[in-house]
N, C-alpha and C positions, 0 to 999 in steps of 0.2 A: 629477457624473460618473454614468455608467451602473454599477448593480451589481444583482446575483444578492443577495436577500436571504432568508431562510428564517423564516418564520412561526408556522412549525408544523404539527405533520402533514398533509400533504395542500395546504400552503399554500407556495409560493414564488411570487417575484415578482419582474420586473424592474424597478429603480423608478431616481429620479434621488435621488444622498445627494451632500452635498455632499464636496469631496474633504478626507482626512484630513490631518492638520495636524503636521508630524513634530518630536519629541520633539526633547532636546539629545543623546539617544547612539541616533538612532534614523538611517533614510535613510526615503527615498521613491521607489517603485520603479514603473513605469510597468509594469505586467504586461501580460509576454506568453503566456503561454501557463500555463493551471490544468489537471491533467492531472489524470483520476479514472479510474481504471485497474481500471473496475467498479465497478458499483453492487449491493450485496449485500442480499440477500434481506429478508422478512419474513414470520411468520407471513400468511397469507389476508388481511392486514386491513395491505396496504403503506401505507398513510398514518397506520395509526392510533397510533404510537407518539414519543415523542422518544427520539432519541440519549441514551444514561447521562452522556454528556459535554456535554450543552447542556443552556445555560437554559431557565426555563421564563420566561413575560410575567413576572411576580410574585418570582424567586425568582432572581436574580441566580447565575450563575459563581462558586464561590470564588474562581478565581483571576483573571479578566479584571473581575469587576464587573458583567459586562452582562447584560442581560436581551433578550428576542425584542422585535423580528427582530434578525438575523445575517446579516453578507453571509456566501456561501457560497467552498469553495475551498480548499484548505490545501495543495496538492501546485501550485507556481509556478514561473515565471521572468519574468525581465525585465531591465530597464533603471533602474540609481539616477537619478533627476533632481534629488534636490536631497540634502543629511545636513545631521545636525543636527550644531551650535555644539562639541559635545566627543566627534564621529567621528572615529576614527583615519583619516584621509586619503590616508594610503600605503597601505593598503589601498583604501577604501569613496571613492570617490569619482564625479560625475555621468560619467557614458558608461559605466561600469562593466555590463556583463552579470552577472547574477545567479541562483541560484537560493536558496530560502528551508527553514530546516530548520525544521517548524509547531509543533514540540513545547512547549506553556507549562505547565509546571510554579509551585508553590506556593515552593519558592525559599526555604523561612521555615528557620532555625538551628534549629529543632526534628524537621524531615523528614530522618532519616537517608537518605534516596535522596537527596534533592536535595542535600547535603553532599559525598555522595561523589560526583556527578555522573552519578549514574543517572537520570534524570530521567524516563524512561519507566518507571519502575516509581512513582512520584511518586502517592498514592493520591490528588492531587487531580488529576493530569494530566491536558490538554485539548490544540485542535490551534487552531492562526489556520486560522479560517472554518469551526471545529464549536461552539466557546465561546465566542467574540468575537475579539475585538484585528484585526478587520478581516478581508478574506478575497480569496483568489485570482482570484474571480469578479468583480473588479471591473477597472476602469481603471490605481487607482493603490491603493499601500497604504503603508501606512509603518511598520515591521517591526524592532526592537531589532537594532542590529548586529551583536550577538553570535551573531543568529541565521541571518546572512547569510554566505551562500556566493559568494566569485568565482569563475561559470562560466570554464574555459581558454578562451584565444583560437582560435577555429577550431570551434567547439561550438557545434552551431547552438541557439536558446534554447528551442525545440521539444522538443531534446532533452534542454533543461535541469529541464522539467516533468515528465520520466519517473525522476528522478533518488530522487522520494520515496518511489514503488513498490521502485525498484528497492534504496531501504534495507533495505525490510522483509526481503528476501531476504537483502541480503548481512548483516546484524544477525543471523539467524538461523543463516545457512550459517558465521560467526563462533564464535556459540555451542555448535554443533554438535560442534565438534573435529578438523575434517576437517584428514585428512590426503593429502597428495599422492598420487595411485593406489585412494583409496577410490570404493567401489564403490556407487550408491545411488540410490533410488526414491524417487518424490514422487508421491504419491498424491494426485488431482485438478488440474485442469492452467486453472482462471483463469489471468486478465493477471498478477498476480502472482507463481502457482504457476510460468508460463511466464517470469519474471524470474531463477527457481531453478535454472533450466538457465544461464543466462548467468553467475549468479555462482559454481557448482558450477565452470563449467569454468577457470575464473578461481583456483578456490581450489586446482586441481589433478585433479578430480574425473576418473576412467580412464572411468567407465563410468557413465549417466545414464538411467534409466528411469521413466516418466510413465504412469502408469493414468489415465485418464477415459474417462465413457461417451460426452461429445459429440463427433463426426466433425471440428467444426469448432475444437475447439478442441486434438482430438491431432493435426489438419494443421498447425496453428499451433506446436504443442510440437514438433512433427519439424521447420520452419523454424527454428526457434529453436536447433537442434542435438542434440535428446534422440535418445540409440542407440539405444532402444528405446521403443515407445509401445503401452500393452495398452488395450484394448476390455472393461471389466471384465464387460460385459451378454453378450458373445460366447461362444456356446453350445459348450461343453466347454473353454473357458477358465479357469484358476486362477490367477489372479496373482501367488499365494504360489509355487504350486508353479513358475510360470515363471523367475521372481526366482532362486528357490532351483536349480533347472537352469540358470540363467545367469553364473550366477555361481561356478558349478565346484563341484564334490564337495558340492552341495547345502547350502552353507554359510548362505548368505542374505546379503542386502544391508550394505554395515559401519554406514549409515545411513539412517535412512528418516525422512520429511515428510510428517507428515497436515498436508495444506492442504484439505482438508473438510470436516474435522469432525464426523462422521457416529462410531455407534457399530462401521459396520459397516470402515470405514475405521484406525479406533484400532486394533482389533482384528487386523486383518489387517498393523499395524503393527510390532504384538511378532510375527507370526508369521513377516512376512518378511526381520527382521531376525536378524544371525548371532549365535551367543553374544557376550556382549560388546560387541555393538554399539551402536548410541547411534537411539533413539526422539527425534524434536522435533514438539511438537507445536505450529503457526504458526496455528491454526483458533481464532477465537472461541466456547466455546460458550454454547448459550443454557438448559441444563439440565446438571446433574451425569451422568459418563456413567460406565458400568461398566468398571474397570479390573484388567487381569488382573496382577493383584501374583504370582500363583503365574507365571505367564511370566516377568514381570522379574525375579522373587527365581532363579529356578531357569537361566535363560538370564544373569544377572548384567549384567542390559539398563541401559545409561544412560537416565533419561527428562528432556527437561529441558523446561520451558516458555520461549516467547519472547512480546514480546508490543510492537510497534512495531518503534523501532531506537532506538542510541543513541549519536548522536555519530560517525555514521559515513561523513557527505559528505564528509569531507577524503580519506581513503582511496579511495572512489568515486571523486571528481572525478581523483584523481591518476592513477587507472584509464582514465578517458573521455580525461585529455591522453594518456596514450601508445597510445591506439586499443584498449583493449582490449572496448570495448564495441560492435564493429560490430553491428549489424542490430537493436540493442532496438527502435527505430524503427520496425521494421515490426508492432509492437503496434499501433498508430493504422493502423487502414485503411479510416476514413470520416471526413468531415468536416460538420459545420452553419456556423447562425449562432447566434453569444448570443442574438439577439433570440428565436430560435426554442428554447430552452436547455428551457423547459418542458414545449412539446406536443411537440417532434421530439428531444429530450434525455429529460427524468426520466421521463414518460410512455411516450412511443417506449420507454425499456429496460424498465418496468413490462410491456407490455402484449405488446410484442417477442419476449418470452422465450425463445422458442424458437430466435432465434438467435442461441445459444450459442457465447461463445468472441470474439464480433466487438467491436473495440475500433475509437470513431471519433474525429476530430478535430473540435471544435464550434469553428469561427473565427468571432468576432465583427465581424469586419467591419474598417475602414480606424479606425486609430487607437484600437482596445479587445480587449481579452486574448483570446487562443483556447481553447477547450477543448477538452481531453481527454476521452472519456469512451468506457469499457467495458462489455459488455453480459457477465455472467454466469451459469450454470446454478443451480439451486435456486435462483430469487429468491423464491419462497415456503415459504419454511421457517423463519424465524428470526421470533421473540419480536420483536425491535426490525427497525424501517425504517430500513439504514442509508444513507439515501439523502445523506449527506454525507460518508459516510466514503470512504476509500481503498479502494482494491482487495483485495475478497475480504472485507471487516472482520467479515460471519461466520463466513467460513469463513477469513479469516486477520487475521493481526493489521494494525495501522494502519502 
């Protein structure tokens, strides 16, 4: 079969592996569609680093075993074709539409996260198609049951690839505390960031306001449903002070979302939040940043860190069967071929940068997975090349 494998910095390739061979509590799923909903930045030097989650040639995954190369891919859907000898069958069975949740943890009686089921906080945790156990970017994969989601019927599986982005947000907007009628800012407006308007409204959220500098990606946050969208570069604009006037008697927002991760973004985070309000910070950083304890001690500000999702497609998926998810879909608005995945995919968004905000669809052709793939702002700025993570993964988490 055809698969997207990853070599190491600077290094992918399309190459022929043979197809994976499925476990006794595993299926095998005929991928259609791998969604990467932005590819995120790197320092000056985008090829020259690996993933903190990937192997190196030499030095094996704690938790998959495998060493480079790596098929690529972790954000899927598809089709079961075959399950293994001890699948629950009234579940997971061949025709079954699916989507995949990437998260592989270390799993061992000694990890107090992986005991209680936290998995993404797992200090050895990894993603299927960033540390091995196969990847989205192929044909066909074969994926622990546990880990598999049955897409509703009527769910086209297009949009069952958008489902892993769309964790990150509602795992976050989860954490956050929200309550019905709260009022709230998300600072920077990625494929991702623009996932935070869908699951805000979802959670109840009255009022919904998105700072970015790029044009093309606050036309995309106002599609998407945000009340308000600021131009933070726009000369005599405050985004603090606008927040704070919009929200009545200069109170400030009940919640706010650095999805950038920027110093200047954190900051403007305690300031445009109301006393008591609740700071989430969803940004990878790639340096220790300065944090104003005297605002959160004195404003009595919640801060809390997120950092993936966890365990939260059942909740989703129940969301997508009663419609509550119209128009994510219109994230994807280009499409390729797999074959072309390297110089018109990972390059094209390297080199592309400047247009900001645009997420397209890479289809590989009659009978092999399509790809998702997002183009994001600041792609040179970050320590690590995350050119295999999910969307936003500097500037937001996996």
């Amino acid at each position: 079969m055809r698969a997207i494998r990853y070599y190491g910095p600077g290094d992918v390739r399309l190459d022929e592996i043979p197809e994976p061979r499925v476990g006794d509590r595993q299926v095998k799923i005929k991928v259609f569609a791998f969604c990467s909903n932005g590819i995120c930045g790197s320092d000056l030097h985008a090829w020259d680093a690996l993933l903190p989650v990937t192997p190196t040639h030499t030095e094996p995954h704690v938790v998959t075993g495998e060493t480079l190369p790596i098929v690529m891919g972790h954000e899927m859907s598809g089709t079961i074709v075959e399950v293994g000898s001890k699948v629950n069958t009234s579940r997971l069975k061949a025709g079954v539409n699916v989507v995949v949740e990437p998260i592989l943890a270390c799993r061992k009686a000694a990890c107090s996260p992986c005991q209680e089921g936290t998995l993404n906080v797992c200090p050895h945790i990894t993603f299927i198609g960033l540390g091995g156990g196969g990847g989205g970017l192929s044909e066909y994969i074969a994926v622990d049951e546990d880990l598999v989601q049955v897409l509703p019927d009527g769910v086209p599986l297009e949009f069952g690839a958008l489902m892993e982005p769309l964790a990150v947000s509602w795992h976050a907007v989860k954490r956050s505390g929200i309550k019905a009628g709260d009022k709230v800012l998300i600072l920077g407006g990625g494929p991702v960031s623009r996932t935070f308007v869908v699951s805000l409204k979802l959670f109840g959220a009255s009022w919904i306001a998105l700072s970015e500098p790029a044009l093309k990606r606050r036309e995309l946050a106002t599609s998407q449903g945000a009340d308000v969208v600021y131009d933070p570069t726009s000369p005599g604009l405050d985004v603090v002070e606008a927040v704070r006037e919009a929200t009545g008697t200069r109170r400030g927002a009940d919640i706010v979302f650095d999805c950038a991760g920027t110093q200047r973004t954190l900051d403007a985070a305690f300031q445009a939040v109301r006393p008591r309000g609740s700071v989430v910070n969803v940004a990878i950083w790639d340096h220790k940043p300065l944090l104003d304890i005297g605002a959160i001690t004195l404003k009595e500000i919640t801060f809390t860190g997120v950092i993936s999702f966890d365990r939260v497609h059942n909740d989703m998926l129940k969301a997508v069967a009663e419609g509550k998810f119209n128009g994510i879909e219109n994230i994807i608005t280009r499409r390729i071929g797999l074959e072309d995945f390297v110089e018109k995919g990972i390059k094209a968004l390297v080199n592309e940068k400047d247009e900001q905000g645009e997420s397209y669809n890479v289809s590989s052709g009659k009978g092999s997975p399509t790809v998702l793939i997002g183009i994001l702002d600041e792609t040179l700025q970050s320590r690590y090349w995350f050119i295999l993570v999910p969307g936003d993964l500097h500037r937001t988490g996996i």
